[in-house]
N, C-alpha and C positions, 0 to 999 in steps of 0.2 A: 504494500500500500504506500501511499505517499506521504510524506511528512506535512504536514499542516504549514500553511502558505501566510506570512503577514500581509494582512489589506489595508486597503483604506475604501471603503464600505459607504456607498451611500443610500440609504432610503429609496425607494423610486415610484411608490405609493404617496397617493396624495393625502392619506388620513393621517403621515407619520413628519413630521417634522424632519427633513433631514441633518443626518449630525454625525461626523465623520467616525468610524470606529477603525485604530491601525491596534491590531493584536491578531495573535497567532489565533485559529479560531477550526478548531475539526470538528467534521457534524460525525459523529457514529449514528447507525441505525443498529439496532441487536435485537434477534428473533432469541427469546430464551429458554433455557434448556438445560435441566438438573443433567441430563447424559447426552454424552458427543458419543457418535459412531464414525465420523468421520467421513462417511456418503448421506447423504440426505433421499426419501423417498420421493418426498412431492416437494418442489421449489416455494418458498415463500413471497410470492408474486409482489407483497407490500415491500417487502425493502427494499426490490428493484425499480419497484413507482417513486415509491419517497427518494430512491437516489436518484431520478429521472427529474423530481420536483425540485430538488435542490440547486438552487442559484448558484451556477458555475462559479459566481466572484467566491463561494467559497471552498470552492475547489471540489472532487471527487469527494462523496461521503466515505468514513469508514462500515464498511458491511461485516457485521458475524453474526451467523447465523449459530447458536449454539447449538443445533444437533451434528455441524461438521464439527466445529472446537469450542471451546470454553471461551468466553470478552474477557482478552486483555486487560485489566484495569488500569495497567500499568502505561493504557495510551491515553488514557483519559486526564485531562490536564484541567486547570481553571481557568474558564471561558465557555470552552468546548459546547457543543449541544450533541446529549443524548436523548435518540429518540427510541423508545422500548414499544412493540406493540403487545400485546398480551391478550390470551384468551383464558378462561378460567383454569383451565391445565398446566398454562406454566405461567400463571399469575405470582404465584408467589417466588419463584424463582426470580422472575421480571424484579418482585419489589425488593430484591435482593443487590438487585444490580441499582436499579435508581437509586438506593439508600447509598450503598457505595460510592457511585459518582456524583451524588451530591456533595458528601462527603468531602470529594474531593476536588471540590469548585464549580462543576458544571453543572448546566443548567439542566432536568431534568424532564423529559416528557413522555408521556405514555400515551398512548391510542390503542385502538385494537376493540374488538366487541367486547371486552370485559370491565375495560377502561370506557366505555361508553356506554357500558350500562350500570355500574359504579364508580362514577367519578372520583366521589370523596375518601374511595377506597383507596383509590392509585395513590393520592395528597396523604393520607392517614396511614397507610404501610409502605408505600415506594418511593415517599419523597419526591413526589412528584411537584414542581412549582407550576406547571399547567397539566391541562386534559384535553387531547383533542378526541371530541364525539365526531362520529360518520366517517365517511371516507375522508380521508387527509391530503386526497393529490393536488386539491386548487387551496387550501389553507394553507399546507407547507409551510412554503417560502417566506407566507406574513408570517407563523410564529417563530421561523429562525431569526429574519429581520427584527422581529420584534423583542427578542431574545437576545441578541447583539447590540441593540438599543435601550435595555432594560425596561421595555416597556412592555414586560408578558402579563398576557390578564390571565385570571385563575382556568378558565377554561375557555373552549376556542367551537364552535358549529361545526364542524366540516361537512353537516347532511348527508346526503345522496348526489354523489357527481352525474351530471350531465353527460350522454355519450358524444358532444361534441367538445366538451371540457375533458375529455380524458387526459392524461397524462402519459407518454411513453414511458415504458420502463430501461431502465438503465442497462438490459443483459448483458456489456460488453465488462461490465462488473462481476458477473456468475463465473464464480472460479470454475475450470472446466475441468469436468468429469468427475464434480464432487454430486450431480444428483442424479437418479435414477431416470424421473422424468423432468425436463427444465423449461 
């Protein structure tokens, strides 16, 4: 993966005042997961979208999926934005890791159907400092920006995307020949 790139970041939303941010700044995405086997059966299509949604100014997201390995903690820096998605199965795993990388300076976010149907769960066990509800591909980007400008609200709409609002997914990201089907 690549090392985290210094910017200088400007807002491009009219609802956000712009205001320059220059710090190292890496987005992770992390699918979590009490056991890595090290191939994966079915591909996690979200962390390929959410790296698809993420604002090239801040470079390539970090991707780990933990059913191939374990998240690194040890990449996770203060600034950074971690985005965790969680379904009730590996919910508590998930709020294992937000606790962690709060911890350790970053900003913390969860999504995922269990994260959207328990918001105050994610904040109450995972340290979470936002929630995005619904699909996350057209919100993204505002809650990174909004998350490098310190101006995160508690929880974020994502709804139901439109199939003209789709977002591509990032594949060129999917380490090869870690899944079964991709």
């Amino acid at each position: 993966m690549s090392s985290p790139v210094s910017l200088s970041v400007f807002r491009a939303k009219p609802d956000v005042a712009p205001r320059p941010v220059s710090r190292p700044i890496t987005v992770h995405l992390v699918n979590p997961s009490h056991l890595s086997f090290g191939v994966g059966v079915i591909t996690p299509r979200w962390l390929f979208v959410l790296g698809g949604a993420t604002p090239a100014a801040y470079g390539p997201p970090r991707i780990t999926d933990e059913t191939l390995e374990p998240f690194d903690l040890d990449t996770v820096h203060a600034g950074d934005v971690v985005g965790i998605g969680i379904h009730t199965g590996n919910a508590l795993r998930g709020y294992e890791i937000g606790t962690a990388a709060r911890a350790r300076g970053a900003t913390v976010v969860f999504g995922g159907i269990h994260a959207t149907l328990y918001p105050d769960e994610a904040h109450e066990l995972g340290g979470a400092h936002t929630v995005v509800r619904g699909d996350g591909d057209v919100v993204w980007p505002r809650v990174i920006d909004h998350a490098v400008h310190g101006i995160l609200q508690r929880r974020y709409e994502g709804g139901r995307v439109d199939a003209d609002q789709f977002v591509g997914a990032r594949w060129d990201l999917l380490p090869p020949g870690r899944y079964m089907w991709g």
